[in-house]
C-alpha positions as CSV (number, residue, x, y, z in Angstrom):
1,X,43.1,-22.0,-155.3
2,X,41.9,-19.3,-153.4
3,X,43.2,-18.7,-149.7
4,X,41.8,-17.6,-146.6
5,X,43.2,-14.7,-144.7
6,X,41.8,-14.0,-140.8
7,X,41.7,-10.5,-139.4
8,X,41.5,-9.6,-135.9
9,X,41.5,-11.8,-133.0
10,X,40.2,-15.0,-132.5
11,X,37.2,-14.9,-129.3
12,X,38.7,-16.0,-126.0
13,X,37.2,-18.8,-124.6
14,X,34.8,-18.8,-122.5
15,X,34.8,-20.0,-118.9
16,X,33.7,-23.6,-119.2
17,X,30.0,-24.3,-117.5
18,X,29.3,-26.4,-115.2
19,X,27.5,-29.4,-117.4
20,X,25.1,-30.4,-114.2
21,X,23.8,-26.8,-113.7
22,X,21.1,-26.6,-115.8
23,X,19.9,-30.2,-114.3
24,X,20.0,-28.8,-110.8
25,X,18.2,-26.0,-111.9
26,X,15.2,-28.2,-113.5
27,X,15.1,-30.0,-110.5
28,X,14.5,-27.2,-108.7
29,X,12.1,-25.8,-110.7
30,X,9.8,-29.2,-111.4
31,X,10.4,-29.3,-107.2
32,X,9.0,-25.7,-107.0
33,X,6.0,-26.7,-109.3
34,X,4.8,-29.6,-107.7
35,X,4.3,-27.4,-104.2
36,X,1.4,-25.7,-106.6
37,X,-2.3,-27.2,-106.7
38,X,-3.2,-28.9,-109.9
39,X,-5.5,-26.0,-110.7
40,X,-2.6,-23.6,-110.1
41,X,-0.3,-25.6,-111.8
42,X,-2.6,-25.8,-115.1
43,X,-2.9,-22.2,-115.0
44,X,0.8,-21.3,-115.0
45,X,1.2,-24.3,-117.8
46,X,-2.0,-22.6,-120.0
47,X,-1.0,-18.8,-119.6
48,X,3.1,-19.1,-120.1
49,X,3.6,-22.7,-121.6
50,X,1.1,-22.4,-124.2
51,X,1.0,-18.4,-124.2
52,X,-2.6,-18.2,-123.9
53,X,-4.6,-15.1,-122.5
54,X,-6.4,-14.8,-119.4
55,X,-10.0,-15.2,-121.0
56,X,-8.8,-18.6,-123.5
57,X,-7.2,-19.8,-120.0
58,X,-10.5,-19.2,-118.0
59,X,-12.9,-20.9,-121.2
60,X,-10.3,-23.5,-120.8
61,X,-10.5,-24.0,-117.4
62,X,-14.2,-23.0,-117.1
63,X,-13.6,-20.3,-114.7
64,X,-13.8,-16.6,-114.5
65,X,-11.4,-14.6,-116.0
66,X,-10.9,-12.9,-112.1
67,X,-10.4,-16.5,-111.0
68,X,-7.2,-17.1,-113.7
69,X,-5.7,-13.6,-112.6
70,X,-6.0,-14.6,-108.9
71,X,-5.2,-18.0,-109.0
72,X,-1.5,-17.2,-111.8
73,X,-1.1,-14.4,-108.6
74,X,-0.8,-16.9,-106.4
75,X,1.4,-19.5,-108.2
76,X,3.9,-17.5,-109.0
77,X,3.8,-16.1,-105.4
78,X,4.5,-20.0,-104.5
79,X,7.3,-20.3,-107.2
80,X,8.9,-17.0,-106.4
81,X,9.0,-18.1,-102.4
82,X,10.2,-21.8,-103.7
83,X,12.9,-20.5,-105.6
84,X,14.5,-18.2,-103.6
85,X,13.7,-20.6,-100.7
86,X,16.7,-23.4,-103.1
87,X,18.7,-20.9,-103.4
88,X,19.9,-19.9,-100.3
């Protein structure tokens, strides 16, 4: 029977995390995303959710590809002010 030998140091442990934190964080952030419109909200969801470009998001949509930039502008200007608006 063959036997194991360690070498080196165990890792330390880590600090334990808070178990609710990532719960207050998804609050915050499904709070943050229902301050956008629905066609905002779609737009975030189609160009980072599903990783899709500005042009598959407009054919989606059946806008202009100007109206996707302007429109993913302007909801993440509203999650950027939401967020840092919960966390002070």
């Amino acid at each position: 029977m063959d036997q194991e030998v360690l070498f080196g140091v165990p890792p330390e442990a880590g600090a334990a995390r808070d178990p609710y934190v990532p719960v207050s964080q998804r609050m915050v952030l499904r709070d943050a995303l229902a301050r956008l419109g629905p066609r905002q909200r779609a737009t975030i969801f189609l160009r980072f959710w599903e990783d899709r470009s500005v042009e598959e998001t407009a054919r989606v949509l059946g806008n202009e590809s100007s109206t996707v930039r302007s429109q993913t502008v302007r909801a993440l200007n509203t999650l950027r002010d939401a967020l840092d608006a919960s966390s002070t």
